[in-house]
PyMOL Python script that loads the backbone (N, CA, C, O; Angstrom):
from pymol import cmd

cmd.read_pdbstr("""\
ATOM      1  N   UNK A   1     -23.312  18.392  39.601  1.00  0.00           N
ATOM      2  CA  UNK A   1     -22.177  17.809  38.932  1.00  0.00           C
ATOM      3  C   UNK A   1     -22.251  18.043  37.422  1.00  0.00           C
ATOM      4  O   UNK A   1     -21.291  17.867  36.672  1.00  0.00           O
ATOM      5  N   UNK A   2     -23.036  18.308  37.170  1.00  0.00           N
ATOM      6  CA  UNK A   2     -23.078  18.090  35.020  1.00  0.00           C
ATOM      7  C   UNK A   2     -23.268  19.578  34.916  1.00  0.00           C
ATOM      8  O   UNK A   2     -23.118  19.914  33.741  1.00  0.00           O
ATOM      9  N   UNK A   3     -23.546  20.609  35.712  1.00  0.00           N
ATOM     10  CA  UNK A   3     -23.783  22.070  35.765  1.00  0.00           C
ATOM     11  C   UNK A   3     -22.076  22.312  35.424  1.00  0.00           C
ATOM     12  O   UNK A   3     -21.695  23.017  34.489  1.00  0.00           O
ATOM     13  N   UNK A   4     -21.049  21.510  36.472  1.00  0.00           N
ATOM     14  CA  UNK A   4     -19.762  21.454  35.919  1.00  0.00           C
ATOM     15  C   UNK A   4     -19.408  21.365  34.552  1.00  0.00           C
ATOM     16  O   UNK A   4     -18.881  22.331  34.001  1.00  0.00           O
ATOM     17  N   UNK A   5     -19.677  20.139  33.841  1.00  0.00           N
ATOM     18  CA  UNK A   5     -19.280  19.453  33.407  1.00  0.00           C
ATOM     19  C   UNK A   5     -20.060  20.416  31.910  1.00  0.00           C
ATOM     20  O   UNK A   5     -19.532  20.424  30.798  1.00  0.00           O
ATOM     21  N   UNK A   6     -20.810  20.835  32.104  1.00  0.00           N
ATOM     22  CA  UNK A   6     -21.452  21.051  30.762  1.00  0.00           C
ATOM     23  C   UNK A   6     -20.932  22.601  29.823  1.00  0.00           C
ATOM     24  O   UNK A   6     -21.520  22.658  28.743  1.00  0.00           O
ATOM     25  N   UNK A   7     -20.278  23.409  29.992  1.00  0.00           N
ATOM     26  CA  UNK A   7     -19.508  24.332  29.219  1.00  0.00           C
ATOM     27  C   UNK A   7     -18.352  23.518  28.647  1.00  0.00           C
ATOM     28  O   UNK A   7     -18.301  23.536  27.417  1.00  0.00           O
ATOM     29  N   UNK A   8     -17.241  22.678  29.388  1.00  0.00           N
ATOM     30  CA  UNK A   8     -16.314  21.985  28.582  1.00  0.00           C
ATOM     31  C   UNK A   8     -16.776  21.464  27.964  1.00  0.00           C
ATOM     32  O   UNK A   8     -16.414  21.584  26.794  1.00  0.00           O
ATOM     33  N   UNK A   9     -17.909  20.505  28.269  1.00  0.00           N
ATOM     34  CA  UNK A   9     -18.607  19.533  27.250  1.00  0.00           C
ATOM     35  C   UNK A   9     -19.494  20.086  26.097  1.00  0.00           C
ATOM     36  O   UNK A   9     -19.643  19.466  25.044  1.00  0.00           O
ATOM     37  N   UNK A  10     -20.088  21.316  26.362  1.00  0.00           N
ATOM     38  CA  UNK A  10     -20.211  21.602  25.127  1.00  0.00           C
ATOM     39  C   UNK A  10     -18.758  22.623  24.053  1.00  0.00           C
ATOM     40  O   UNK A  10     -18.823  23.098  22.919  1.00  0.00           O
ATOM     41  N   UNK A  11     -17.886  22.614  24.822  1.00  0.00           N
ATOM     42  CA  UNK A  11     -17.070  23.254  24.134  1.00  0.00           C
ATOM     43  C   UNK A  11     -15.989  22.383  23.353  1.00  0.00           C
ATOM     44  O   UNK A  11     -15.057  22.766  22.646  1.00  0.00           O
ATOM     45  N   UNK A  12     -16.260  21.519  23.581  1.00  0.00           N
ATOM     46  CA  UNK A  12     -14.822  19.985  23.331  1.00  0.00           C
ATOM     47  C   UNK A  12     -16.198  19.650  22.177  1.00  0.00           C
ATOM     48  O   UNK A  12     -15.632  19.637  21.084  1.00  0.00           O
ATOM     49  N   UNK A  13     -17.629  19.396  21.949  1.00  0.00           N
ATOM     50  CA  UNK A  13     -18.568  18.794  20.929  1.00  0.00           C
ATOM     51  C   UNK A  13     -18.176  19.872  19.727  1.00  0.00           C
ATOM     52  O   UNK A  13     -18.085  19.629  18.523  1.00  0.00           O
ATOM     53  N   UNK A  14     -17.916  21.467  20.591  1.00  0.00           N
ATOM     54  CA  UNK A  14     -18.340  22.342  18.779  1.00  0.00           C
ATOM     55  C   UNK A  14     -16.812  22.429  18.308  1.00  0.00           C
ATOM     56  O   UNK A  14     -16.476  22.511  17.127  1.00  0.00           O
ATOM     57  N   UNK A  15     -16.017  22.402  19.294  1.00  0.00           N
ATOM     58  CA  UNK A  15     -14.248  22.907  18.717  1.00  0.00           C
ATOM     59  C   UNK A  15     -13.327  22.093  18.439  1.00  0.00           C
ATOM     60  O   UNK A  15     -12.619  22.131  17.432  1.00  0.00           O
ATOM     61  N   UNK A  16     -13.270  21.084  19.565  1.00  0.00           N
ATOM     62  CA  UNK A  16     -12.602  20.224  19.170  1.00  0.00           C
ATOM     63  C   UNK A  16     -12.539  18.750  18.291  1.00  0.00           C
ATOM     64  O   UNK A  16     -11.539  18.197  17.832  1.00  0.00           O
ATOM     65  N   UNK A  17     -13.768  18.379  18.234  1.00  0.00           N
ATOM     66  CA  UNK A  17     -14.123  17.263  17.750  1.00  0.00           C
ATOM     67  C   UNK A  17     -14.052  17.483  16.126  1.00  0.00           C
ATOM     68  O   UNK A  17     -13.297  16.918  15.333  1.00  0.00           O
ATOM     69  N   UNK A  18     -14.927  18.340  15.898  1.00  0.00           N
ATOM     70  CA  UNK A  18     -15.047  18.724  14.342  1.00  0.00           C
ATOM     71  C   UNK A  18     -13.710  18.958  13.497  1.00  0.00           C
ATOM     72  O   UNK A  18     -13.559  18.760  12.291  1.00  0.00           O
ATOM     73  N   UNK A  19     -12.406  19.615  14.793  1.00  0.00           N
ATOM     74  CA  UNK A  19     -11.528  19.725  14.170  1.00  0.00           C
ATOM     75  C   UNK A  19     -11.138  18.154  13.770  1.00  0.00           C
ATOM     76  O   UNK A  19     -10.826  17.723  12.660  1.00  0.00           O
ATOM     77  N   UNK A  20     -11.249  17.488  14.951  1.00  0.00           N
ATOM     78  CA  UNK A  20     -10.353  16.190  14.642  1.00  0.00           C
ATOM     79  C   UNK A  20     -10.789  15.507  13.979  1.00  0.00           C
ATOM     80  O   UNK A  20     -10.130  14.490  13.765  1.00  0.00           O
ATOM     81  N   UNK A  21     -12.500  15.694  13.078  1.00  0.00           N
ATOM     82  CA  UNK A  21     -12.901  15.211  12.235  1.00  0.00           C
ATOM     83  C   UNK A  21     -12.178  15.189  11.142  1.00  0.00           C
ATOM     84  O   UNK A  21     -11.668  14.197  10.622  1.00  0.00           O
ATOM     85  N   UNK A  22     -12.119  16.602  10.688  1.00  0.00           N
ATOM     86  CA  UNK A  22     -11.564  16.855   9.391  1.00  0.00           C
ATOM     87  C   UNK A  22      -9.923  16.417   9.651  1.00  0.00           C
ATOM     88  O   UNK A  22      -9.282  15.941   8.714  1.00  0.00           O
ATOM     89  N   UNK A  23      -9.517  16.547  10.524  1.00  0.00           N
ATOM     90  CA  UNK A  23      -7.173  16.408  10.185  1.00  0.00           C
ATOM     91  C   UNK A  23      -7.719  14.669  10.066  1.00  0.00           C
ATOM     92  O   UNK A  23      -7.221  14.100   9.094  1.00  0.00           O
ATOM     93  N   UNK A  24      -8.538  13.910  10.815  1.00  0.00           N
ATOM     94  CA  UNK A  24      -8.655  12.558  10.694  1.00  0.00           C
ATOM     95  C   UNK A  24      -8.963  12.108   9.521  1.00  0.00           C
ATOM     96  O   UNK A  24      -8.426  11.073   9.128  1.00  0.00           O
ATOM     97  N   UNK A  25      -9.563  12.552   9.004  1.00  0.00           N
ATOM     98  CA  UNK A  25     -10.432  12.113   7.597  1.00  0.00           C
ATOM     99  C   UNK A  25      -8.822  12.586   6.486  1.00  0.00           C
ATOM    100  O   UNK A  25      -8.035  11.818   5.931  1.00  0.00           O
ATOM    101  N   UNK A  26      -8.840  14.208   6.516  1.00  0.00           N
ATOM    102  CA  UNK A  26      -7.414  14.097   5.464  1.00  0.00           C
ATOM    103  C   UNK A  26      -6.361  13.304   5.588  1.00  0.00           C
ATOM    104  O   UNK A  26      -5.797  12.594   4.755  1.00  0.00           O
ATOM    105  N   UNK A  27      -6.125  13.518   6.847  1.00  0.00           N
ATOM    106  CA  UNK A  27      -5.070  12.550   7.126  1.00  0.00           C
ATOM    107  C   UNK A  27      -5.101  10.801   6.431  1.00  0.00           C
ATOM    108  O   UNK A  27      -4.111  10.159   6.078  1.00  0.00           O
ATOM    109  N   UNK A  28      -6.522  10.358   6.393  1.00  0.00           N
ATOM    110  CA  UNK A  28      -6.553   9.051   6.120  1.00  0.00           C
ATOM    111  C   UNK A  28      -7.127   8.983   4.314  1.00  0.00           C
ATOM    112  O   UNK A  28      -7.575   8.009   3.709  1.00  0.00           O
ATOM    113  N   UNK A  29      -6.944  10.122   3.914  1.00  0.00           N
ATOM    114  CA  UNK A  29      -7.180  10.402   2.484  1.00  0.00           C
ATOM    115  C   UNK A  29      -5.732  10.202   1.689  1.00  0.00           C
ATOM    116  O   UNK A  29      -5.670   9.614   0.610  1.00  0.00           O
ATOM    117  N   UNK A  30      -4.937  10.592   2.152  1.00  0.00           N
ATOM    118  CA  UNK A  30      -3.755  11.090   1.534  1.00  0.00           C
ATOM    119  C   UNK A  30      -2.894   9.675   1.273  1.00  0.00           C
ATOM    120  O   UNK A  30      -2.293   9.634   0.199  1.00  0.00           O
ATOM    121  N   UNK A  31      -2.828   9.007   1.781  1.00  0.00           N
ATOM    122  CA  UNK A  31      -1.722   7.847   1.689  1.00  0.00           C
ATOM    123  C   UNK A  31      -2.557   6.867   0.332  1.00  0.00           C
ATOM    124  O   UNK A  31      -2.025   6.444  -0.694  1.00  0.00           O
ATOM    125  N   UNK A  32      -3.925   6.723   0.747  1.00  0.00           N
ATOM    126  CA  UNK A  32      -5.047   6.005  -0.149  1.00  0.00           C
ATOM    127  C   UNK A  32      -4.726   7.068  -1.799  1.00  0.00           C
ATOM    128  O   UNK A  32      -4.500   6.296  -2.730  1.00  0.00           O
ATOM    129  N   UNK A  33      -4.691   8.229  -2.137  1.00  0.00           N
ATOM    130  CA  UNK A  33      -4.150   8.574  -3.082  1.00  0.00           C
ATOM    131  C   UNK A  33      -3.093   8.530  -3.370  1.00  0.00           C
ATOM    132  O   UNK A  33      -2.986   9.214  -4.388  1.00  0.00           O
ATOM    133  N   UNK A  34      -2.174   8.129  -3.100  1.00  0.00           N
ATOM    134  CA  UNK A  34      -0.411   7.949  -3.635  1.00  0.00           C
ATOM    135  C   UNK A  34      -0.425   6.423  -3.422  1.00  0.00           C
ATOM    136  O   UNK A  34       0.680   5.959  -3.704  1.00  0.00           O
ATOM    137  N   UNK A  35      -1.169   5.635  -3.081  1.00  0.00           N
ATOM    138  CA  UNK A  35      -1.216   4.088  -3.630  1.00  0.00           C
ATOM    139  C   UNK A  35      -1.956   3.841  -5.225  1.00  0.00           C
ATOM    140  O   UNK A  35      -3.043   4.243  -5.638  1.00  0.00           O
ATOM    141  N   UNK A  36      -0.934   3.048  -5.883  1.00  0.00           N
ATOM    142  CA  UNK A  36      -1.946   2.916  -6.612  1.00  0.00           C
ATOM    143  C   UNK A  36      -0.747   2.968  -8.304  1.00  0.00           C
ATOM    144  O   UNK A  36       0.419   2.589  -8.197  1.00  0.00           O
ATOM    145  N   UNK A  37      -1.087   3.281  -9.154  1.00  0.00           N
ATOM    146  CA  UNK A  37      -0.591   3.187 -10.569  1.00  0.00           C
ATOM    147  C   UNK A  37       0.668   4.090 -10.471  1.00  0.00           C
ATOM    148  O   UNK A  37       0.582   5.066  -9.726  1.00  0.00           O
ATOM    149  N   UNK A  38       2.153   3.811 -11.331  1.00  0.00           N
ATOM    150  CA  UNK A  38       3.235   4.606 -11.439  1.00  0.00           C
ATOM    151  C   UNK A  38       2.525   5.687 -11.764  1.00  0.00           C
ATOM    152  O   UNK A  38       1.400   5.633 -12.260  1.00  0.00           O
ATOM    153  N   UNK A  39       3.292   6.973 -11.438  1.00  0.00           N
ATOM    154  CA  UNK A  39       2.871   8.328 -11.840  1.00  0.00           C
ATOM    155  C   UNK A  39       4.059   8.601 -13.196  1.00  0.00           C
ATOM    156  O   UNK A  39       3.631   9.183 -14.193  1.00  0.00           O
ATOM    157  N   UNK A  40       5.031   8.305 -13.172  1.00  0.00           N
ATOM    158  CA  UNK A  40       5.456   8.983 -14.421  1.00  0.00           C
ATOM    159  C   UNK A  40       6.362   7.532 -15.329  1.00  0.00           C
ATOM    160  O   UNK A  40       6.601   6.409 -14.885  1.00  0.00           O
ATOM    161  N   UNK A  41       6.624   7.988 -16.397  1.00  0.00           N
ATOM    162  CA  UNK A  41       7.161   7.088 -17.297  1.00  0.00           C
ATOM    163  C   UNK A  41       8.633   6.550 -16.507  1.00  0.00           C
ATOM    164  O   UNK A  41       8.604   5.335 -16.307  1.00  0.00           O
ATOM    165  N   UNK A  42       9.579   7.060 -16.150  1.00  0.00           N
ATOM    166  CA  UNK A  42      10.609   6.388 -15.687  1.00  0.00           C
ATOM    167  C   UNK A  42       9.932   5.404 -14.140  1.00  0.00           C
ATOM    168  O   UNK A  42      10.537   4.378 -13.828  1.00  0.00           O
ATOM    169  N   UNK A  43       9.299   5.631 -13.714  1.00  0.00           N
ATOM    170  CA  UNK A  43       8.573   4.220 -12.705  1.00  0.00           C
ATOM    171  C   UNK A  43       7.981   3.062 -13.790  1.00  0.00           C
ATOM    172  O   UNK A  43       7.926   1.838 -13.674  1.00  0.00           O
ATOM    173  N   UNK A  44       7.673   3.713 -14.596  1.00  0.00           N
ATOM    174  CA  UNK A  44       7.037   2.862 -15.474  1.00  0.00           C
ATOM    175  C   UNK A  44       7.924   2.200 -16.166  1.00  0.00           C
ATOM    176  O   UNK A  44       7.481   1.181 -16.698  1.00  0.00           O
ATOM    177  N   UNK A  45       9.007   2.431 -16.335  1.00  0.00           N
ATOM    178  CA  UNK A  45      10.089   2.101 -17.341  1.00  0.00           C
ATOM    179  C   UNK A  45      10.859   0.995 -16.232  1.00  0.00           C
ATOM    180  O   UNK A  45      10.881  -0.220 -16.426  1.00  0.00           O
ATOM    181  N   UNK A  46      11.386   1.576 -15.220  1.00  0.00           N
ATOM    182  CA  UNK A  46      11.654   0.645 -13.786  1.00  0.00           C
ATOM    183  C   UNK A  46      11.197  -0.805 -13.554  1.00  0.00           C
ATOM    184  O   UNK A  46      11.848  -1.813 -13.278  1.00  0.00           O
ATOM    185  N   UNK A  47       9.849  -0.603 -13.752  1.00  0.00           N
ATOM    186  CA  UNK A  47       9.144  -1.582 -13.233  1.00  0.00           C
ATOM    187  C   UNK A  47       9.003  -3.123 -14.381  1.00  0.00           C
ATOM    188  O   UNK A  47       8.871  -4.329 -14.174  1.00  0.00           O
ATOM    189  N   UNK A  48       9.099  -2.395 -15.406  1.00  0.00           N
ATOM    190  CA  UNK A  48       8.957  -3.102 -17.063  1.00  0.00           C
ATOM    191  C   UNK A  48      10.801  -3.423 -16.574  1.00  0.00           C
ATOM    192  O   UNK A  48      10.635  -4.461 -15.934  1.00  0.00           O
ATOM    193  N   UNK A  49      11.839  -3.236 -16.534  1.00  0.00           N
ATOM    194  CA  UNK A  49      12.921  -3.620 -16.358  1.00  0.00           C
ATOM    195  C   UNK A  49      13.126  -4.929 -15.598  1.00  0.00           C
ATOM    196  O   UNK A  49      13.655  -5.984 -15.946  1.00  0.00           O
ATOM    197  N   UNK A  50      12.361  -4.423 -14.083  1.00  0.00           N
ATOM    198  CA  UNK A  50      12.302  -5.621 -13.326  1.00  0.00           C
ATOM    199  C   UNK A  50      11.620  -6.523 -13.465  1.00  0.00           C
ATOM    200  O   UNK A  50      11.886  -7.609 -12.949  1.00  0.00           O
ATOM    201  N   UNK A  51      10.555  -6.315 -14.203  1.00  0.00           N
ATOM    202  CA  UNK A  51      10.041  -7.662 -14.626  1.00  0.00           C
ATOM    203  C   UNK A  51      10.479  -8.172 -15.630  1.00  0.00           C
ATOM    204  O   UNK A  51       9.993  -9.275 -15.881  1.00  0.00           O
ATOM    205  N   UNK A  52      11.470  -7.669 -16.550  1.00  0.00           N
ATOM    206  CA  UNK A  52      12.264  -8.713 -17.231  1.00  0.00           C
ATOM    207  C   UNK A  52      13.270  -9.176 -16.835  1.00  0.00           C
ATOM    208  O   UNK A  52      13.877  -9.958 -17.567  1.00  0.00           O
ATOM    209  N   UNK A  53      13.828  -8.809 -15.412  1.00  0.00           N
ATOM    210  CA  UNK A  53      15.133  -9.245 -15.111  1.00  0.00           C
ATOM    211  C   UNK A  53      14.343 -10.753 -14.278  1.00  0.00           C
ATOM    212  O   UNK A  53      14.799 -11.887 -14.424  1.00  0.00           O
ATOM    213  N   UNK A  54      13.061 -10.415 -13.391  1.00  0.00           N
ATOM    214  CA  UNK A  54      12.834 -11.720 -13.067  1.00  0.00           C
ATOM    215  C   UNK A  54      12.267 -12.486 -14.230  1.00  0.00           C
ATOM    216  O   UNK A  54      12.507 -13.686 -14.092  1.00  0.00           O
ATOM    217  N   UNK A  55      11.674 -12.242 -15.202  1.00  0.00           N
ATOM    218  CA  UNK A  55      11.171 -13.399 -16.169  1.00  0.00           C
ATOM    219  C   UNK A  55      12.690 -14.110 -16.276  1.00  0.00           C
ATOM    220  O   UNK A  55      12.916 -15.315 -16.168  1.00  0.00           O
ATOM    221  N   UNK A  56      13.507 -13.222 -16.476  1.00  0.00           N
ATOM    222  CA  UNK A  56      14.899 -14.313 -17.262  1.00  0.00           C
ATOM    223  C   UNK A  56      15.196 -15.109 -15.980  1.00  0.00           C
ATOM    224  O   UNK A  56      15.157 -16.333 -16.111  1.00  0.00           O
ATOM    225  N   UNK A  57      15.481 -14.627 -14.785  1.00  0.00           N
ATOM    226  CA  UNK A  57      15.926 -15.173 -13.722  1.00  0.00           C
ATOM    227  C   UNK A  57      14.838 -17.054 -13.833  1.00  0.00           C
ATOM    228  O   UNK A  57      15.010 -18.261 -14.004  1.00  0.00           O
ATOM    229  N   UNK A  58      13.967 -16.202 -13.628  1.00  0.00           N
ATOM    230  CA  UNK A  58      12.824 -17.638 -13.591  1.00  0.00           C
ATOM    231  C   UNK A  58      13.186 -18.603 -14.937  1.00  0.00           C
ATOM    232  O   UNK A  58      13.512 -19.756 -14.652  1.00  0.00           O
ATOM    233  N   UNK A  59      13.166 -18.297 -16.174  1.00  0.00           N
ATOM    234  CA  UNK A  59      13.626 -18.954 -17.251  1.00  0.00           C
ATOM    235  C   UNK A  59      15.160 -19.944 -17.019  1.00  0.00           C
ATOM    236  O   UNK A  59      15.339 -21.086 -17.441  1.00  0.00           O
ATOM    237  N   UNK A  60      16.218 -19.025 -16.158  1.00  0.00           N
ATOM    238  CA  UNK A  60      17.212 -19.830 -15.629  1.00  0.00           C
ATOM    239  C   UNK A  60      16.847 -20.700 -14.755  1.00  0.00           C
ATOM    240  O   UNK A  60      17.421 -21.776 -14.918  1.00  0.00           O
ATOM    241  N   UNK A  61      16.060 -20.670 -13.813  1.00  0.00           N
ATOM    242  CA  UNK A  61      15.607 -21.554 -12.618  1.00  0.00           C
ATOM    243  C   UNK A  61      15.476 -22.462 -13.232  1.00  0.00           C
ATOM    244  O   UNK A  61      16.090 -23.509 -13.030  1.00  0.00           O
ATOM    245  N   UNK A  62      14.278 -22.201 -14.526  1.00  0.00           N
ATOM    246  CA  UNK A  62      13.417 -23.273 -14.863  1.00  0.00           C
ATOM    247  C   UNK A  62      14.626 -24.579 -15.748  1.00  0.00           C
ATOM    248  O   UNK A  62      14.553 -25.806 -15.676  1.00  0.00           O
ATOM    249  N   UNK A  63      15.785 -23.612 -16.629  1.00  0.00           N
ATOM    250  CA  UNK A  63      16.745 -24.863 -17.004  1.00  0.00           C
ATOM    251  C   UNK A  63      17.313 -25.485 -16.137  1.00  0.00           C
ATOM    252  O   UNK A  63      17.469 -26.705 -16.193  1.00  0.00           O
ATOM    253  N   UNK A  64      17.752 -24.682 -15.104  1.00  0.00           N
ATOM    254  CA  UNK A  64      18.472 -25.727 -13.913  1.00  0.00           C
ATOM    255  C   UNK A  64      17.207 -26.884 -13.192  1.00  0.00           C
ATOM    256  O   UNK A  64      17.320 -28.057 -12.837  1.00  0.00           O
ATOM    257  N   UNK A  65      16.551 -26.361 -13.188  1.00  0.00           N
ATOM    258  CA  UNK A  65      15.514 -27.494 -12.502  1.00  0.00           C
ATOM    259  C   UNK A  65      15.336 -28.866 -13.512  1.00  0.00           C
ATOM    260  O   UNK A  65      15.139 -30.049 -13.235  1.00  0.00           O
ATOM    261  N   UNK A  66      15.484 -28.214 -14.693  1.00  0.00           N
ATOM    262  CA  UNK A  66      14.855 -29.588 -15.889  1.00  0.00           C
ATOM    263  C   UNK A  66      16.680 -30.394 -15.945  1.00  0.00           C
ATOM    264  O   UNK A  66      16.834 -31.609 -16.063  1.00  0.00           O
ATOM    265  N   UNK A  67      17.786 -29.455 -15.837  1.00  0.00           N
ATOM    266  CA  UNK A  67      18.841 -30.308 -15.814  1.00  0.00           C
ATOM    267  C   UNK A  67      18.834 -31.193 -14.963  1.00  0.00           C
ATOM    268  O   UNK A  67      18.871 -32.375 -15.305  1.00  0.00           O
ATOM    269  N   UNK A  68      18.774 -30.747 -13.423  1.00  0.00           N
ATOM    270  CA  UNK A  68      18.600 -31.922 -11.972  1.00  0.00           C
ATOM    271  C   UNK A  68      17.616 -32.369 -11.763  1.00  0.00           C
ATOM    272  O   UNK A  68      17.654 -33.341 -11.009  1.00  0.00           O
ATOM    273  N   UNK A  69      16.370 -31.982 -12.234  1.00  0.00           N
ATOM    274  CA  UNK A  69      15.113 -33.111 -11.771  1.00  0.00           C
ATOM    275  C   UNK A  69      14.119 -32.976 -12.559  1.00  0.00           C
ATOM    276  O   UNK A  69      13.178 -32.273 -12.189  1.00  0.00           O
ATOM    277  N   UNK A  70      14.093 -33.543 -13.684  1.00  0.00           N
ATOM    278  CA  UNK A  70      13.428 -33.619 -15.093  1.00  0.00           C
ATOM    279  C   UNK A  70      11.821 -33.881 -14.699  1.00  0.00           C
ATOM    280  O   UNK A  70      10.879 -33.173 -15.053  1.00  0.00           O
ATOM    281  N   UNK A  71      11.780 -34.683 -14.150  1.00  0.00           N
ATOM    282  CA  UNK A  71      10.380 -34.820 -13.259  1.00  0.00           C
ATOM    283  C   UNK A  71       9.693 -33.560 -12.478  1.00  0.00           C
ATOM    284  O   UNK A  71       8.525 -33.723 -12.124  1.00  0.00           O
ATOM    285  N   UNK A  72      10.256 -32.458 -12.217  1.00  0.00           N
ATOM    286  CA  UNK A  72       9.690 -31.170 -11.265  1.00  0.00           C
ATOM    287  C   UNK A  72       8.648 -30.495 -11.446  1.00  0.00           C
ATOM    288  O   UNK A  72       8.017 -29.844 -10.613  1.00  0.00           O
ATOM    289  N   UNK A  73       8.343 -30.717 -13.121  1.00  0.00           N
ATOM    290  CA  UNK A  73       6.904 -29.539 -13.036  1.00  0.00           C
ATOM    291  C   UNK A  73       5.687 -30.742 -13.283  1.00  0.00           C
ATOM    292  O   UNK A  73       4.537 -30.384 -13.535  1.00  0.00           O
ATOM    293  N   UNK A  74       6.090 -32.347 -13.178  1.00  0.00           N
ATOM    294  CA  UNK A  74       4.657 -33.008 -12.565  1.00  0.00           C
ATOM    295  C   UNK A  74       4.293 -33.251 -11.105  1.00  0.00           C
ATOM    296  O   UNK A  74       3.362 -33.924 -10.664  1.00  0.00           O
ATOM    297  N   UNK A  75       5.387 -32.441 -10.334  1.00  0.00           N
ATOM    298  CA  UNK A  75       4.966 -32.710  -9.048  1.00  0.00           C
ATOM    299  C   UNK A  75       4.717 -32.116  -8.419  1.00  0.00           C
ATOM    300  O   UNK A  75       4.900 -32.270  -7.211  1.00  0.00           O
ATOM    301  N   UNK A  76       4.068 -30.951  -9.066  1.00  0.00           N
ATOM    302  CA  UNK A  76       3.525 -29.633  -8.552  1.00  0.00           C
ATOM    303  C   UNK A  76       1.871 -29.844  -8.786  1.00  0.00           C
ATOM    304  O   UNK A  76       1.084 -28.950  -8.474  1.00  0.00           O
TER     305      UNK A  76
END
""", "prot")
cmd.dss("prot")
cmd.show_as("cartoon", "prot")
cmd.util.cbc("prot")
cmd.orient("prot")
């Protein structure tokens, strides 16, 4: 039975495996490099936008909250 078994099996250890080493490994390289810091100035510029559109947003929250419940930021 393993007299069978042993040309595929050594042929699937040298050909196929090694391949699927390496497409596995790049494959799980690539996404881990494109996470991570804006790449160019207009992302960068984007991102600085939206965080001033929520600072103001939050700054509005924060007057409406002190108009209706003057008490709100001791009960946090």
């Amino acid at each position: 039975m393993l007299q069978i078994l042993e040309v595929p099996l050594i042929l699937f250890l040298v050909v196929v495996v090694p391949i699927w080493l390496v497409l596995h490994y790049r494959a799980n390289r690539r996404p881990i490099a494109s996470v991570g810091a804006p790449t160019n100035d207009g992302e960068v510029a984007d991102l600085w936008q939206t965080a001033r559109r929520m600072e103001e947003r939050i700054r509005t929250l924060e007057r409406i909250l002190d108009a209706d419940a003057p008490n709100w930021r001791g009960r946090i």
